[in-house]
C-alpha positions in Angstrom: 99.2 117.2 125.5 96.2 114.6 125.4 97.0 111.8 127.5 96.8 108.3 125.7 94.9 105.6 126.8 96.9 103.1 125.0 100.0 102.8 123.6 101.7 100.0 121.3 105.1 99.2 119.8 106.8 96.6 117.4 109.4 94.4 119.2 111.7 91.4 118.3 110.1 88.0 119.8 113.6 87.2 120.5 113.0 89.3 123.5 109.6 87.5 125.4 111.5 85.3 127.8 113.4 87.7 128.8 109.9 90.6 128.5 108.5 87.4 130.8 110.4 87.1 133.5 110.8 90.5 134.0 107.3 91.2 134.4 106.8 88.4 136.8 109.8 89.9 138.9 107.3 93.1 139.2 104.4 91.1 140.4 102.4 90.5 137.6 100.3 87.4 136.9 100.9 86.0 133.6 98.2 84.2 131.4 98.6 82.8 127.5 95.5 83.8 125.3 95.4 82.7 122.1 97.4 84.3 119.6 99.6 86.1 122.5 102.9 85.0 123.5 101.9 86.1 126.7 99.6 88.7 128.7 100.7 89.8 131.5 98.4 92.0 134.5 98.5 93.9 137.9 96.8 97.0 139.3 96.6 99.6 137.0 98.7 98.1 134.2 98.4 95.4 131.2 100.9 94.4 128.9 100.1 91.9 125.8 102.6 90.8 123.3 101.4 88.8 120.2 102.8 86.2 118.0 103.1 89.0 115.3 105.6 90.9 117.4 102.9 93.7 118.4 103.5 94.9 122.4 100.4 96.7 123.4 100.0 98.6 127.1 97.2 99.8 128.7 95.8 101.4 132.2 96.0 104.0 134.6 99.9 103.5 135.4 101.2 102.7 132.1 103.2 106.0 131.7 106.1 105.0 134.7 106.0 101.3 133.3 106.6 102.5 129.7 109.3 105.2 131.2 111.3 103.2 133.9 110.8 99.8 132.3 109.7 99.3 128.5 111.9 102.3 127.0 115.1 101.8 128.6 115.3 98.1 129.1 113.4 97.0 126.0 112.5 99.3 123.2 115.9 101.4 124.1 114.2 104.6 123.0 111.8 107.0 124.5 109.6 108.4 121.9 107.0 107.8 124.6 107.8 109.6 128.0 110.0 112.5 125.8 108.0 112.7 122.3 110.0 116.0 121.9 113.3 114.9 121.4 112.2 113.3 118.1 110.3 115.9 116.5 111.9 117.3 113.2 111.6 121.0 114.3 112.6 122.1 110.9 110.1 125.4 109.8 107.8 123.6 107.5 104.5 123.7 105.2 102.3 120.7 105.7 99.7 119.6 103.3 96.5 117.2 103.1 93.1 117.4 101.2 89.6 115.7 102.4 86.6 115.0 101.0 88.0 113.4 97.8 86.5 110.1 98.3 83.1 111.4 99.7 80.4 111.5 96.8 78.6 114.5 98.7 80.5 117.6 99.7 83.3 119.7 98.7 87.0 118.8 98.0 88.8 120.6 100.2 92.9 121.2 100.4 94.9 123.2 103.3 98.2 124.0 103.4 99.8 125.4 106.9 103.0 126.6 108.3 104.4 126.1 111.7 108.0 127.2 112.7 110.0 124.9 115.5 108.0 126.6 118.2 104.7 126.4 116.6 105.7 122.8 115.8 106.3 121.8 119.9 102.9 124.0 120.5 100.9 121.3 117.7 102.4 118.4 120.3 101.4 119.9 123.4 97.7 120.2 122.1 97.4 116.7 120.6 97.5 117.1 117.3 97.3 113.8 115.6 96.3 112.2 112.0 93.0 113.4 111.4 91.5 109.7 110.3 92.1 108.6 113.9 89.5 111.9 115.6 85.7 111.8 115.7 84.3 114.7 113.6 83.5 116.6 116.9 87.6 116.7 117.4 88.5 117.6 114.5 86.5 120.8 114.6 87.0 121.7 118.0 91.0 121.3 117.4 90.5 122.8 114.0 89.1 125.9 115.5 92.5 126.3 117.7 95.0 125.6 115.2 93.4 127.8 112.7 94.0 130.5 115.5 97.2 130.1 116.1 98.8 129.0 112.8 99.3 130.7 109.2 97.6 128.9 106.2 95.4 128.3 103.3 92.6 126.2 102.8 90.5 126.1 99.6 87.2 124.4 99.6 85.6 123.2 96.2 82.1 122.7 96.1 80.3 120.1 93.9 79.7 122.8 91.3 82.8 124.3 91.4 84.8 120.7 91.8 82.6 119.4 88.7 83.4 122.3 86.6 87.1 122.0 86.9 87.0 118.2 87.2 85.7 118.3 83.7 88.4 120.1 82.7 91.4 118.6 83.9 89.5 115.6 83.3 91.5 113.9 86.2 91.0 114.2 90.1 95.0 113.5 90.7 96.0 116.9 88.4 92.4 118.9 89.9 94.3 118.3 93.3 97.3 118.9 92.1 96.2 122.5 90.9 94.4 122.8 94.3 97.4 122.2 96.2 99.9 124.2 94.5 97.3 127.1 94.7 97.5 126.8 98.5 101.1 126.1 98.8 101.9 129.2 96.7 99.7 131.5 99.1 101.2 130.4 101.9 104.7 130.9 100.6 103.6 134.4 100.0 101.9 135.0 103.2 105.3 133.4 105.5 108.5 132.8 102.9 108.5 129.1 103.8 109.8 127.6 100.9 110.0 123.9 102.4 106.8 122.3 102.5 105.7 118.1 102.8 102.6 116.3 101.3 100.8 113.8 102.3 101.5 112.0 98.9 98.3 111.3 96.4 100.0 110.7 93.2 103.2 109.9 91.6 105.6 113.1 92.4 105.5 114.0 88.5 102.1 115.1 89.0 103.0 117.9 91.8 106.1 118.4 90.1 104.5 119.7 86.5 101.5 122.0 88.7 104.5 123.6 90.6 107.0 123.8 87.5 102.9 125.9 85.3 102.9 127.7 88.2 106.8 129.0 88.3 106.5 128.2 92.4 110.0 128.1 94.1 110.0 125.7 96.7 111.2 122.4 98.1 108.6 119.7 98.4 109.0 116.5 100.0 106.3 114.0 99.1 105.5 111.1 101.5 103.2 108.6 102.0 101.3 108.6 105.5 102.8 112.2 105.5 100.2 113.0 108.3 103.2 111.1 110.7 104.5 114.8 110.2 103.0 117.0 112.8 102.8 119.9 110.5 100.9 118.0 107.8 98.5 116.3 110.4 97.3 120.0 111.3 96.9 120.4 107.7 94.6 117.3 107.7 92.6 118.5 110.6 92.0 121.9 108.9 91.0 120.4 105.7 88.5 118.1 107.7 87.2 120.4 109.5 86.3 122.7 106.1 85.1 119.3 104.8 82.7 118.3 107.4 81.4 122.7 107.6 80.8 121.7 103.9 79.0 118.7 104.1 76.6 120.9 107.0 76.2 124.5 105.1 74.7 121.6 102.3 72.4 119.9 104.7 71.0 123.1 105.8 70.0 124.7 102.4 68.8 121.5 101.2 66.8 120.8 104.4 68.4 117.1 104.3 71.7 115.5 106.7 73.9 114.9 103.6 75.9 111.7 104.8 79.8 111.0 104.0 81.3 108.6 102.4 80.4 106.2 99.1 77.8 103.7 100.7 74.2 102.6 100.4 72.7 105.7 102.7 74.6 107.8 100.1 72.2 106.4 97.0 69.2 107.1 99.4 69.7 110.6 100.5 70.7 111.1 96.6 67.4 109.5 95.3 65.7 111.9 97.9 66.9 115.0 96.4 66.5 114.1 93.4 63.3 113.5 93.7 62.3 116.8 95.5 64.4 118.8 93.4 65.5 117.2 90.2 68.2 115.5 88.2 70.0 118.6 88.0 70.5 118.9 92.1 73.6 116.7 92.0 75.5 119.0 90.0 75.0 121.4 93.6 75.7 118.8 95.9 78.0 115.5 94.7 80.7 115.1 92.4 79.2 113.5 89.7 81.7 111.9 88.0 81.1 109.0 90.7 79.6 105.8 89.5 77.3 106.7 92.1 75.8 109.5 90.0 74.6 106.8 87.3 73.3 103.8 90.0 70.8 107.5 91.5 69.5 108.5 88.3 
């Protein structure tokens, strides 16, 4: 598993004398920054708790501290050192989309199944939430778990997305439609009729795509569903078929198509429209942004 450089926990303030002493008892020197109720240092270690509660560690010895000391005589659980005895190992789909927020690109949904043993194996490479990886990450871990794992991603391009946008006339029942399509192929492909989503919409919205599309299954909408491990590799998949998107564009239209909403986004958009017309953004952005109109 990748080893964390950090790691952070919410504790009762009740607890800093006590936190305090302890630390000074193992040799650390102790110093008040703002906003902390203490920080406290020695070799290889730091430990910071602020007024709001927040317990942050840091350095090259961190693990044994966290194992020996912070879990058993503080936080009184080890989701740290043992990570494994708190995974829901339940066989599960997981599901996430990307892209919808992106003016340039496709919309892309994946759905994926891991069983309790492909479940420990998404731990033990480091899968995580997808908004937390660099875009290099994503697709070098995207390229593992779509390896290993069984699942669906579709990938909408602008002319594509714009056609059927125009027709459900709303993103939250396009994505709806997307996901359900996945879901349903991945039922098919494994019998996994327990899946979770990384929630977009009230649960009506899933619940009337699944009920037009006579799918039998039991799905559990959350928000910050990518906490799940299942639905985190979900997110990386759909990322990953994102950002292969957003490059597949730049190359046919000899331009680096940026991400996101901003100002470069208007400038790259004024570009090609201007080498190739009004009618390129139909190809390459999903027009229905306010950004199409502030282009043209």
């Amino acid at each position: 598993m990748a080893k964390r450089s950090c790691f952070s926990a919410k504790i009762d303030i009740k607890l800093a004398p006590k936190i305090e002493e302890d630390l000074k008892a193992q040799g650390f020197e102790i110093s008040k920054p703002p906003y902390t109720l203490f920080s406290a240092k020695k070799k290889g270690i730091s430990c910071t708790l602020y007024e709001s509660g927040s317990l942050t560690v840091q350095g090259s010895e961190m693990d044994g501290f966290i194992e020996f000391y912070l879990e058993p005589e503080v936080l009184q659980e080890f989701r740290f050192s043992h990570p494994e005895a708190h995974l829901d190992l339940t066989p599960h789909i997981g599901m996430d989309e990307a892209g919808k927020g992106d003016f340039f690109g496709p919309l892309c949904v994946a759905a994926l199944y891991a069983d309790s043993e492909g479940i420990k194996k998404l731990q033990q490479i480091g899968v995580r939430d997808s908004k937390k990886m660099t875009d290099a990450a994503i697709l070098k871990m995207a390229k593992e778990i779509r390896a290993s794992f069984a699942y669906t991603a579709i990938r909408l391009f602008p002319q594509k997305y714009n056609e059927l946008h125009a027709k459900f006339k709303n993103l939250n029942r396009l994505l709806a439609w997307a996901h359900t399509s996945a879901m349903g192929d991945l039922i098919e492909k494994t019998g996994c009729r327990k899946a979770l989503l990384d929630k977009f919409a009230d649960d009506y919205v899933m619940e009337n795509a699944i009920k037009q599309k006579k799918i039998d299954v039991h799905l559990d909408q959350k928000v910050r569903g990518e906490e799940d491990l299942v639905v985190a590799a979900a997110s990386i998949v759909a990322r990953a078929s994102f950002l292969e998107g957003i490059a597949r564009l730049s190359d046919e239209y000899g331009l680096e198509i940026p991400k996101g909403a901003a100002k470069q986004v208007i400038e790259t958009g004024q570009k090609l429209v201007a080498k190739f017309g009004p009618e390129v953004l139909n190809k390459v952005a999903k027009t229905h942004f306010k950004t199409t109109s502030e282009i043209l």
